[in-house]
N, C-alpha and C positions, 0 to 999 in steps of 0.2 A: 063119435067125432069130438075132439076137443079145439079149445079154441087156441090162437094166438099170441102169446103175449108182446108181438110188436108193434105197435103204433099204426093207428087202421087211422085212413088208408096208408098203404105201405107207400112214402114217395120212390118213385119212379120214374125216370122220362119215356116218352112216347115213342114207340121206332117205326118209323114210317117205311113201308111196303109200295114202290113202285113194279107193279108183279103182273103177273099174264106173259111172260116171256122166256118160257110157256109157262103153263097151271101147273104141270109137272113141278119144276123147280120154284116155284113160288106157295104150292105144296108143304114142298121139305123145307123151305124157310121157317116158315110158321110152325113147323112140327120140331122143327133145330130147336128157335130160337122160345119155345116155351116148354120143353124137355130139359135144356139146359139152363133153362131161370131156375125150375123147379128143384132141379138139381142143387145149383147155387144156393136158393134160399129157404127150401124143405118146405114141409106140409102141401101146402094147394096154391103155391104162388106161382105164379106164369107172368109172360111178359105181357107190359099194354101196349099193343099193335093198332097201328091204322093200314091199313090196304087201298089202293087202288090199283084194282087189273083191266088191263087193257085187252082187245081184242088183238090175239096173236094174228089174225089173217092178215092185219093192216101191218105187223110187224114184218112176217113174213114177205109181203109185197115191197115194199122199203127196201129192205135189204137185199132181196135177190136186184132191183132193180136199181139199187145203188141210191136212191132218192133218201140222202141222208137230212138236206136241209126238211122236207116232207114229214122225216120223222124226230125232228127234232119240235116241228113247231107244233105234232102233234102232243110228241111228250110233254112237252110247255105245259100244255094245258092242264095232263096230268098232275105234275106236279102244284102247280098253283091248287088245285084238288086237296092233296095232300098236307099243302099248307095252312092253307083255309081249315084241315079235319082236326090240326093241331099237333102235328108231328114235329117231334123235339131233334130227332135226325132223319136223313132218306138215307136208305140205301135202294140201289137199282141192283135186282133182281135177276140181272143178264151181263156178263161179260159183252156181250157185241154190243149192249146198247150205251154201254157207258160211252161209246165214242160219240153221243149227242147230248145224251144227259149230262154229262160232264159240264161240258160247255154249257146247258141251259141253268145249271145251276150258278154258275159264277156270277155273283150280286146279289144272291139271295144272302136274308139271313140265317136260312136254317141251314147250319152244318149236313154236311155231304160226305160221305163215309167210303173212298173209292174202292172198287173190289178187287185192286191189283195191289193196293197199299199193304191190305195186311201180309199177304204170299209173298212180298219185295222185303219185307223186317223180317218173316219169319225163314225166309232163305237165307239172308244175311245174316241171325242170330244164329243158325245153323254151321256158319262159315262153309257156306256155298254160294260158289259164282259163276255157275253153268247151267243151264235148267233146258229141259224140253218144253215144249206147250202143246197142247189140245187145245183146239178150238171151232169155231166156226171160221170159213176163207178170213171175213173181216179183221178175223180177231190173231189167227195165225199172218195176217199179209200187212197186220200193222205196225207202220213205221213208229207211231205214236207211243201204241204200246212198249214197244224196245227201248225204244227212247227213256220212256220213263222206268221201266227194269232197270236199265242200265244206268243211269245218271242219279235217283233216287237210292238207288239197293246195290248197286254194283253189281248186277245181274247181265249175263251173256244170255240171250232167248235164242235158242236154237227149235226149229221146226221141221216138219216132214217136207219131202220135196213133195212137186207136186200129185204126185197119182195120190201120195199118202194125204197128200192137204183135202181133195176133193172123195176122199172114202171118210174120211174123220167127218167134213163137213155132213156130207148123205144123212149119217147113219143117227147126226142128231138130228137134222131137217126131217128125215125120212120115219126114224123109229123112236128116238129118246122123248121127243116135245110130245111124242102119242102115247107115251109109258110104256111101250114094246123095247125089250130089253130082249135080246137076241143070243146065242150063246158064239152065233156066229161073229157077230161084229165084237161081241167082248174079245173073241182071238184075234182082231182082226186088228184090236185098239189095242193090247197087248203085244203084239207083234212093231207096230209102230211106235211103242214102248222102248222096245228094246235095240229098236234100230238107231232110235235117237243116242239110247245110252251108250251103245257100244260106237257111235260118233263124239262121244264125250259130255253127254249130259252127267250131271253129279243130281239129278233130279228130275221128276215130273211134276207140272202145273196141270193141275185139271181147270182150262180155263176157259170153261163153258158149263154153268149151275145144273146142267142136267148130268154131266157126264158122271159126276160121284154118284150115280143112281145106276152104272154099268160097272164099273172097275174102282177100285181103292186101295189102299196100302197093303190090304192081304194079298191081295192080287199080283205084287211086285214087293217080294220081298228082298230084291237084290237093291231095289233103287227108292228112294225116297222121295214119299207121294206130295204134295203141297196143294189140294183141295181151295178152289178160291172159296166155293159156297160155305165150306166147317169154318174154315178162315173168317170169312164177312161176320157170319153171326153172330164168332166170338168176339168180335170187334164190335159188333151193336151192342149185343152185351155188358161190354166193360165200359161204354157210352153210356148207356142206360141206366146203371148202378153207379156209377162213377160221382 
């Protein structure tokens, strides 16, 4: 083993992990985002993380029952967690739940890292302005999200209709948040892949952190993949070293 010759402790800021949503994707966060420190900075360096996971049951109930203020005053509390552990940024760990966390963070002072932001630059650097989305119902049925695609990035978000909306939804409620990776439903997520595109999408949004754990850009070599979860971390990332 030899040693370092950079400046011990190496500065860094802290990235803060609002996670449980599921273990699954909160998982691959932490496996992303200290693979590609290591990467970055060689020898044995990784990122310095703080975590708080929450119990997915309470999320899951939330969200099928619509009880968004419920789970907004829960994640409140969360975060104030996070804050108090000394976390230099947050990022939330779920597409669906950014539509609370968002809002619970505005007045804070610790910078908030949204996980639609980096996918909305990286399509627009792309010079693309038509995209598919995956998601959970919330996340494909929201108005907010488009909005901000579209007004931020110059982004069109096109979706499945509905049988497609409520089979995408299943199979991450059902199978991905459990780490069952199916080969069925990967044809199934493939298929409503291609149905978007040959509607006109110029790309796919994976925009649900678990879904890069079923399908990815090898999987669609015709159409071009835009991963929020690779996307977020790169972005904590260049936070963190920045």
């Amino acid at each position: 083993m030899t040693s370092s010759n950079k400046a011990r402790p190496l500065p860094q800021k802290v990235i803060g992990i609002l996670g449980g949503m599921s273990s699954q994707a909160t998982a691959e966060y932490y496996r992303m985002l200290n693979a590609r420190m290591t990467a970055r900075l060689g020898g044995w360096d990784t990122a310095e993380i703080v975590t708080v996971s929450v119990n997915f049951g309470n999320i899951e109930h939330f969200v099928r029952n619509a009880l968004w203020a419920e789970a907004e005053a829960y994640l409140a509390g969360k975060l104030d967690r996070l804050e108090r552990a000394g976390a230099d940024v947050i990022l939330c760990a779920s597409n669906t739940m950014h539509r609370v966390v968002a809002p619970a963070m505005e007045g804070r002072a610790t910078p908030f890292l949204h996980i639609a932001d980096p996918a909305g630059d990286a399509l627009r650097r792309a010079g693309l302005s038509r995209a598919g989305l995956l998601g959970t119902l919330p996340v494909m049925q929201s108005g907010a999200l488009r909005r901000r695609y579209r007004e931020r990035f110059g982004i069109e978000i096109l979706v499945p209709p509905g049988d497609g909306q409520q089979e995408v939804d299943r199979i991450i409620f059902d199978e991905l948040v459990h780490g069952a990776l199916n080969p069925g439903s990967k044809a199934a997520y493939l298929r409503i892949a291609a149905a978007l595109q040959a509607r006109g999408a110029q790309a796919l949004i994976l925009g649900c952190t678990e879904i890069c754990l079923l399908i990815g850009q090898d999987d669609l070599p015709g159409l071009p993949v835009f991963d929020t979860t690779s996307l977020h971390v790169d972005a904590a990332l260049a936070f963190a070293l920045g």
